[in-house]
C-alpha positions as CSV (number, residue, x, y, z in Angstrom):
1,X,-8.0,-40.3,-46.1
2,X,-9.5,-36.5,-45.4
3,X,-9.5,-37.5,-41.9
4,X,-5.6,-38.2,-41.5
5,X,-4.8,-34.9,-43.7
6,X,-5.6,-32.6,-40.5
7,X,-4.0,-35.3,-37.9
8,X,-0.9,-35.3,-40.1
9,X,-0.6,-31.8,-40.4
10,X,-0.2,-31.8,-36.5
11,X,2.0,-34.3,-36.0
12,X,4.2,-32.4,-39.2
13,X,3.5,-28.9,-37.1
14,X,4.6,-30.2,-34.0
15,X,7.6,-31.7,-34.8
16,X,8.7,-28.2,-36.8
17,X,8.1,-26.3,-33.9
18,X,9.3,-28.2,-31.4
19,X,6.3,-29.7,-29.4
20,X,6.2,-33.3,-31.0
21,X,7.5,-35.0,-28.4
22,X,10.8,-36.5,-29.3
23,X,13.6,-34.7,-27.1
24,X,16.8,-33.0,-29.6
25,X,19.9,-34.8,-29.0
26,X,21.1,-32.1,-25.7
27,X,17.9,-33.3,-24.2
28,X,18.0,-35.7,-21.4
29,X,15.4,-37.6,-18.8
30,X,17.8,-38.8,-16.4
31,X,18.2,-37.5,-13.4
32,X,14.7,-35.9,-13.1
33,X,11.8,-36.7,-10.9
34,X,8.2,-36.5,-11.8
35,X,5.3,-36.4,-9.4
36,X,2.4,-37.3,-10.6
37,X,-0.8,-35.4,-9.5
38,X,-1.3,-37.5,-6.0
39,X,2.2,-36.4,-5.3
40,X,4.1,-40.1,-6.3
41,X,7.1,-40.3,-7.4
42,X,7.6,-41.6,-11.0
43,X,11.2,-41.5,-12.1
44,X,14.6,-39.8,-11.8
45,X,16.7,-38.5,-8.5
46,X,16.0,-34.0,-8.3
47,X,13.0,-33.4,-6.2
48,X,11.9,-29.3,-6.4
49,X,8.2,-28.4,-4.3
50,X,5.1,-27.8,-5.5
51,X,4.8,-23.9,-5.3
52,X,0.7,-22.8,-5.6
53,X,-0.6,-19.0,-5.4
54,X,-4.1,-17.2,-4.9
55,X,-4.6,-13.7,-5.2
56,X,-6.9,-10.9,-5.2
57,X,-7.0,-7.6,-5.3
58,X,-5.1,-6.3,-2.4
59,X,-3.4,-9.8,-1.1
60,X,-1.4,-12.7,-3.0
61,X,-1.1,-16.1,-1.1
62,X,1.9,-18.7,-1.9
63,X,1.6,-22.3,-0.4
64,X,5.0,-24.0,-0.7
65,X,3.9,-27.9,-0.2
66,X,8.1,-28.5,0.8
67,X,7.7,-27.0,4.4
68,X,4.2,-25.8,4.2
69,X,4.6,-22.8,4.2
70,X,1.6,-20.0,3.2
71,X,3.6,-16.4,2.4
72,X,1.1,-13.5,2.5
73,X,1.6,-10.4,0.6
74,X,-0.3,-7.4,0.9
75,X,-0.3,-5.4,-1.9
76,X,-2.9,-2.6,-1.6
77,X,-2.3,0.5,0.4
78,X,-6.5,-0.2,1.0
79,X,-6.8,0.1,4.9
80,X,-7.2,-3.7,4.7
81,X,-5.2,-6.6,6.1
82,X,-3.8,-9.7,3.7
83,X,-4.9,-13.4,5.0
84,X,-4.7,-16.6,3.9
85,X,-7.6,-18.5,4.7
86,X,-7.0,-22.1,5.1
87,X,-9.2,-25.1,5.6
88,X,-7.6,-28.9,5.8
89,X,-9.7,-31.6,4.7
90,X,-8.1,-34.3,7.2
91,X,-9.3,-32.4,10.3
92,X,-12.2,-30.1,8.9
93,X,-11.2,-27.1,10.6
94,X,-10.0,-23.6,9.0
95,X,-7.3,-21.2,9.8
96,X,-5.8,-18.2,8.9
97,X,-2.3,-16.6,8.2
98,X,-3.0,-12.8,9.0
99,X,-0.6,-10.0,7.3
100,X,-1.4,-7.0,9.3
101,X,1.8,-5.1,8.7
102,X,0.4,-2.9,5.8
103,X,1.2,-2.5,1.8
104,X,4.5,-4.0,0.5
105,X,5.2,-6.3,3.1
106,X,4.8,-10.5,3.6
107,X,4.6,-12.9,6.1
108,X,5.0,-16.3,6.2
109,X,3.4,-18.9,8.1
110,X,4.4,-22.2,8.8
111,X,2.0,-25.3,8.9
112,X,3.0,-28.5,10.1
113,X,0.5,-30.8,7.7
114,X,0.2,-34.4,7.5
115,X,1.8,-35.9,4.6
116,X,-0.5,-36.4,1.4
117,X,-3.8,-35.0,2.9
118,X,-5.4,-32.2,0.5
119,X,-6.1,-28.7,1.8
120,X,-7.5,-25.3,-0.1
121,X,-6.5,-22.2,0.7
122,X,-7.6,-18.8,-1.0
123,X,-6.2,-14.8,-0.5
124,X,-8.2,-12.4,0.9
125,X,-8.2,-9.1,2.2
126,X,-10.1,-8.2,5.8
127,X,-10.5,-6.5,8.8
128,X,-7.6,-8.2,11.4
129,X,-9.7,-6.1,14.2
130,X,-12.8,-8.4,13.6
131,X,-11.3,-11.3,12.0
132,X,-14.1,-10.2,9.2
133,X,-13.3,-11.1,5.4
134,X,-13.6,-8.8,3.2
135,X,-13.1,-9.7,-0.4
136,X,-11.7,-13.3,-1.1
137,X,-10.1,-15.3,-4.5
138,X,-11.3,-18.3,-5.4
139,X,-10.3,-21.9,-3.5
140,X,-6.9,-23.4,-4.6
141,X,-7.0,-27.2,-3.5
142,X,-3.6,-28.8,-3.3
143,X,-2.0,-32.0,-1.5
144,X,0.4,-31.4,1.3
145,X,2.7,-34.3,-0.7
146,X,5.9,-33.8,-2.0
């Protein structure tokens, strides 16, 4: 019984607050698609993209998975160019999206993957020059799938 007490107190919590699961009476299911994480469809008819960023001081990265598009921003006056480095598991090889217009401005680059393979990108700032890498984010992997 003193194990169910915190459980119920949950379930109680959540459904006060709003988070227990059952949808309120305006809410509605249909008409909505869900991807699950391998990009497959599960229900519904509206599709949206899958919209991932990286960033690090100096440079933000956004991959849009519905055109793949990568969208470098530089956003340190630091003497440094913003890049997205890119590497695409299908082929093995890496590329890069190069901002070197200066602080406050993006470009975008456009990527024509193949469908459902997985590819990591990261932001990074470096030397356009050289082609040198000068301070990068972590990797983001993501699926090209939409």
């Amino acid at each position: 019984m003193t194990r169910l007490i915190p459980a119920l107190a949950l379930v109680v919590g959540g459904l006060l607050f709003g988070c227990g699961g059952v949808p309120e009476e305006s809410d509605s299911a249909q008409g909505v698609e869900v991807q699950d994480a391998q990009g497959s469809e599960t229900a519904g008819t509206v599709t949206a993209s899958a919209v991932t960023s990286s960033s690090v001081y100096g440079a933000s990265v956004t991959f849009n998975s519905n055109g793949d598009n990568f969208t470098v921003n530089d956003t340190a006056a630091d003497s440094h160019s913003a890049v997205a480095q890119i590497y695409n598991y299908n082929t093995g090889n890496t590329s890069y999206c190069w901002n070197t217009s200066g602080a406050g401005t993006s470009v975008t680059c456009n990527r024509d993957f193949a469908e459902g393979i997985r590819i990591r990108f990261r932001a990074c700032t470096g030397e356009s020059g050289s082609g040198n890498l000068v301070n990068c984010a972590a990797w983001v992997t993501v699926s090209t799938a939409n």
